[in-house]
C-alpha positions, 0 to 999 in steps of 0.5 A, a space after each residue: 901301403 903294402 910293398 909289392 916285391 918278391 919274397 926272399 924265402 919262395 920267390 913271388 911277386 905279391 904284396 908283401 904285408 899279405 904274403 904267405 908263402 905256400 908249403 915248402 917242397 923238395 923237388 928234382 927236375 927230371 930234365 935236369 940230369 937224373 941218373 935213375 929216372 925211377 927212384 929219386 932217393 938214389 940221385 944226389 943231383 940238384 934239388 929245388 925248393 918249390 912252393 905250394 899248397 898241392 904238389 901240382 900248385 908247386 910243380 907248375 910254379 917250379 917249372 915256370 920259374 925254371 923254364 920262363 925263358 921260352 926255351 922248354 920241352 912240351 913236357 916236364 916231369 917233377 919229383 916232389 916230397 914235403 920232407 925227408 920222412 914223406 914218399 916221392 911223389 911224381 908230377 907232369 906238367 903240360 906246356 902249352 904256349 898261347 899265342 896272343 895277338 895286337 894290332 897296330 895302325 901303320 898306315 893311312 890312305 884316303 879320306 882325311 879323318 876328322 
């Protein structure tokens, strides 16, 4: 039976006899510090490793990664490129929280149930 972990080289949780990690990227998180705004190759402030087939895929991973504690702006932008040779490209992730909601019996009053 395959084991269900997180993978040291991109961070999912999958079963890991069947896990292939997605496309590597080189990302900078906009929130995180960035000097010029505009021009992601003149910052040498933190880059991230994402991962995903498009660059979109690999934003919203990085983002969730990077924002899951529920303290995050409503939007997040995200520099990426494959690798040193390839453009930047930029990318705006849309947080949306979704409430969800249960019910729980607390109290009974009246006929006895049988």
């Amino acid at each position: 039976m395959s084991n269900f972990d997180r993978c040291p080289n991109c961070g999912k949780y999958d079963f890991q006899d069947n896990h292939k990690c997605g496309k590597q990227w080189e990302a900078y998180l906009l929130d995180y510090g960035f000097d010029n705004q505009d021009d992601p190759s003149e910052d040498t402030h933190t880059r991230y490793k994402a991962f995903g087939n498009k660059p979109t895929c690999a934003a919203e991973d990085l983002a969730e990664e990077q924002f899951s504690n529920w303290d995050y702006p409503e939007v997040i932008e995200i520099w990426l490129r494959e690798d040193s040779k390839s453009e930047w490209i930029k990318v705006t992730i849309t947080v949306e929280t979704v409430p969800q909601f249960s019910g729980t019996i607390i109290e009974r009053k009246g006929a006895k149930m049988k």
